[in-house]
N, C-alpha and C positions, 0 to 999 in steps of 0.2 A: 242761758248763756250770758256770761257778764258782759254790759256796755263795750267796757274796755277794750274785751277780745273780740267784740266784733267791729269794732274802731279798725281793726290792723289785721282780721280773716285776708280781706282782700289783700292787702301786701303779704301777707305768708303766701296766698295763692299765686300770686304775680312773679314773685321771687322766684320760685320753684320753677313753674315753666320758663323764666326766662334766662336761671342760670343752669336746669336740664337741657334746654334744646341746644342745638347745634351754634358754635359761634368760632372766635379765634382762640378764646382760651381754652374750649373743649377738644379742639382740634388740636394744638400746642402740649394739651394735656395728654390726650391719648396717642401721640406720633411719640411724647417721653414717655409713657407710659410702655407702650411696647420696645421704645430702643434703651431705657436705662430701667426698665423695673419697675413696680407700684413704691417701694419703700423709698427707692432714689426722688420719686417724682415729688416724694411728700411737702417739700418746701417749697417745690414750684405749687402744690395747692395751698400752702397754706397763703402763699402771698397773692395769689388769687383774691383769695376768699375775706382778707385781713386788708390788702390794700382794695378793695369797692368796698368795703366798711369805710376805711378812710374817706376814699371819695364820693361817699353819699353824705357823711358827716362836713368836711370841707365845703362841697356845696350847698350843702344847707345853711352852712354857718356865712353865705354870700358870695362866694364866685363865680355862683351865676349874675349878679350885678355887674360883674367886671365883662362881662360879654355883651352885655345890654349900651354898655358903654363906650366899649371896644368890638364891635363886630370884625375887624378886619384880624384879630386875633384870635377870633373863633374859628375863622375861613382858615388861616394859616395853620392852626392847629390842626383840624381836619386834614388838610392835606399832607400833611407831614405824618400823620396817622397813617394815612394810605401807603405812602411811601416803606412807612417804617414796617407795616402789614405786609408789604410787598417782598420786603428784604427778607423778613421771617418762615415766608412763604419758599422762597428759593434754598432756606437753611432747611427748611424741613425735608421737603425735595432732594438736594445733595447731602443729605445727612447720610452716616454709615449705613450699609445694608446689612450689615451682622449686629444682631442684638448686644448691648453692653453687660452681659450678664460677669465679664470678667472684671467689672469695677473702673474699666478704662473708659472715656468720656468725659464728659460735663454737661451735665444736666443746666436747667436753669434756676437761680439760684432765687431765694425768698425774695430779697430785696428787687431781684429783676422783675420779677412775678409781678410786684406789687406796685413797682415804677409801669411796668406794662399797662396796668388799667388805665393810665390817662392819655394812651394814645392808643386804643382800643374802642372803635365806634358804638358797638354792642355795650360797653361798660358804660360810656356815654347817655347813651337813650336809656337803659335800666336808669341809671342814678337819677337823672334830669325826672324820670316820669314816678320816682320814688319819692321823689323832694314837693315836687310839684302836687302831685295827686292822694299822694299816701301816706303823707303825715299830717296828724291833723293838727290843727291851725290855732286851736284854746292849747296853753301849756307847749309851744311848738318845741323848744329848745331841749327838754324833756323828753317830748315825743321822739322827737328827732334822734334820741340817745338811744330808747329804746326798738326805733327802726334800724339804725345800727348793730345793734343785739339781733336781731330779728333775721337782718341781712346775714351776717356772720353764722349764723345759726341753721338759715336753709343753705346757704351758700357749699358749705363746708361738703356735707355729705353729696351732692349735686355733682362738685367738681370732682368727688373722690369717684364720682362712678364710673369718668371718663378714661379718667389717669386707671382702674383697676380694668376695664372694657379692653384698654392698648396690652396691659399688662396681661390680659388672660390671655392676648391672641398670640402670643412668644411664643406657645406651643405649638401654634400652626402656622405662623408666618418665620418660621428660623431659616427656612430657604431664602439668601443671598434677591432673587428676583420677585419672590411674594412680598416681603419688607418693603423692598423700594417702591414696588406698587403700592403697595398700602400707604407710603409718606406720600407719593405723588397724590393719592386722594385725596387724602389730610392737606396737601397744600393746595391743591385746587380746589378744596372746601375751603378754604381759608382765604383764596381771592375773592372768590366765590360770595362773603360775608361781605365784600367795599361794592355790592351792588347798589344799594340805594344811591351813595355818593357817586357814582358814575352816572345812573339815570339822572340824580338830580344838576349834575353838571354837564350832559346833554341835553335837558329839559332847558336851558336856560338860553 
């Protein structure tokens, strides 16, 4: 096995479980995935998967120094993530009970997707522990391109599983009270994800 690829095994393995398992975009993914369609949802993944490319790249290229310096803009951020996590969560909740399979809706769109990951806690602790941990440090700027590649690369299919998961259950949640169950899940998994910031802001 080459040096190289075994420089960045661990970031291919890290990535995969951490943008498979359960979070806010998985959750966002698969609540549009069963109300607008796998093909509607598409732009909502790609701006997923395209915007934490960006922001693994941004923060590597130094904005985490801007936190180091400003802490009181990291706290602020954080909380307004919660907030805006919160808002999301009631959208998914009161969202329609009949699937959009007639074209009527709005999905969320590339650019929201992708603006979503910087106030997304999840997106956060991936990036930070991808920058930090799993790019190596000889050639960093390079490195850093090709973690970007890398991210982009497991990303994509990961998030598609969530969005195609929502979309295969249309078949059996097209009943008016199965759907809305299913989004309250989805939303109550998705406050569900601002646990740490909650313990950490009762621990204090």
């Amino acid at each position: 096995m080459p040096t190289y690829w075994q420089a960045f095994a661990p970031l291919v393995l890290f990535t995969f479980v951490a943008s498979v398992t359960p979070g806010p975009n998985n959750m966002m993914l698969a609540s549009s995935g069963l109300t607008h369609g796998f093909r509607r949802t598409i732009p909502h993944m790609l701006g997923v998967a395209l915007g934490f490319v960006l922001m693994v790249v941004i923060l590597g290229l130094g904005l985490g120094s801007l936190f180091e310096h400003a802490p009181w803009f990291y706290v602020g951020l954080k909380y307004a993530s919660a907030a805006y996590l919160l808002w999301l969560a009631w959208k998914i909740a009161t969202s329609s009970a009949t699937p959009e399979a007639n074209g009527k809706g709005k999905p969320i769109s590339f650019l929201q997707a992708a603006g979503f990951q910087w106030v997304n806690p999840k997106a956060w602790v991936m990036a930070v522990g991808i920058v930090a941990a799993y790019v190596p440090k000889e050639g960093f700027f390079f490195n850093l391109a090709i973690a970007g590649v890398i991210c982009g690369l497991v990303n994509c299919p990961s998030v598609a599983l969530w969005a195609g998961f929502g979309a295969g259950m249309r078949r059996w949640l097209h009943r008016p009270l199965l759907l809305r169950s299913f989004n309250y899940a989805m939303a109550l998994l998705l406050v569900a994800s601002l646990y740490p910031l909650a313990f950490e802001t009762a621990s204090r």
